[in-house]
N, C-alpha and C positions, 0 to 999 in steps of 0.2 A: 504494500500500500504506500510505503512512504516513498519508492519508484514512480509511481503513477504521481506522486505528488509534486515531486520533482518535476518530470515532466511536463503536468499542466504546466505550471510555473514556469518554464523554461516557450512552452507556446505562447503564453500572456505574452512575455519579454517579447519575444518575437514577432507576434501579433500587434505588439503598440507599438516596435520602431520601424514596422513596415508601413503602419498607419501614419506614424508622423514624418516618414520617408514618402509618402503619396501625397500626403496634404503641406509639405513644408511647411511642417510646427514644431515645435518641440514642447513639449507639456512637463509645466510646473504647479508644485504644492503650494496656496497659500499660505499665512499664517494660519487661518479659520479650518483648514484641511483638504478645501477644493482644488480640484484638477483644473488647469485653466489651458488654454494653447496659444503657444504666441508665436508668430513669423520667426521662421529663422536667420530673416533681417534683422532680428534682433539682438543688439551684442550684450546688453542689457538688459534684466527685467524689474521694474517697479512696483510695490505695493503702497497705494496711501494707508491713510488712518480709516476708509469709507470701504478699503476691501476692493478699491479699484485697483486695474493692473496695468501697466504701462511697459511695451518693449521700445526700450531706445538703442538706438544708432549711434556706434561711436564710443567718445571716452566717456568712460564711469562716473558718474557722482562721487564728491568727496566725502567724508562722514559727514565735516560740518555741513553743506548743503541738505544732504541725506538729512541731517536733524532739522535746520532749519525746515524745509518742507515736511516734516514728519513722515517721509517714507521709508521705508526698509527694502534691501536690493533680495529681489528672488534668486535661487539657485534651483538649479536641476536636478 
């Protein structure tokens, strides 16, 4: 059984990076725990304080900015 579990698990994987290979996205975790998908134009990912998500283009936000605006940067 824990063969078969493996496995599924191993399709999932592969299942979602074929899906975000089709759709060029890459899907990130919010803080709140949602799946979100953003352009792989995107070098960056944003979170405000309202749960919205933002991919930016380019160089990174600094902390300070990052605090001033009250965002937090997403990882993958």
């Amino acid at each position: 059984m824990d063969s078969w579990n493996r496995k599924m698990a191993s399709d999932s994987r592969i299942s979602q990076a074929r899906t975000e290979a089709i759709m060029g996205t890459n899907t990130y975790t919010t803080t709140y725990g949602q799946h979100v998908d953003v352009s792989v134009a995107a070098d960056h990912v944003y979170q405000n304080q309202y749960g919205d998500v933002y991919g930016v283009s380019g160089t990174a936000l600094d902390q300070e900015a990052l605090n001033a605006l009250n965002w937090r940067e997403l990882n993958r």
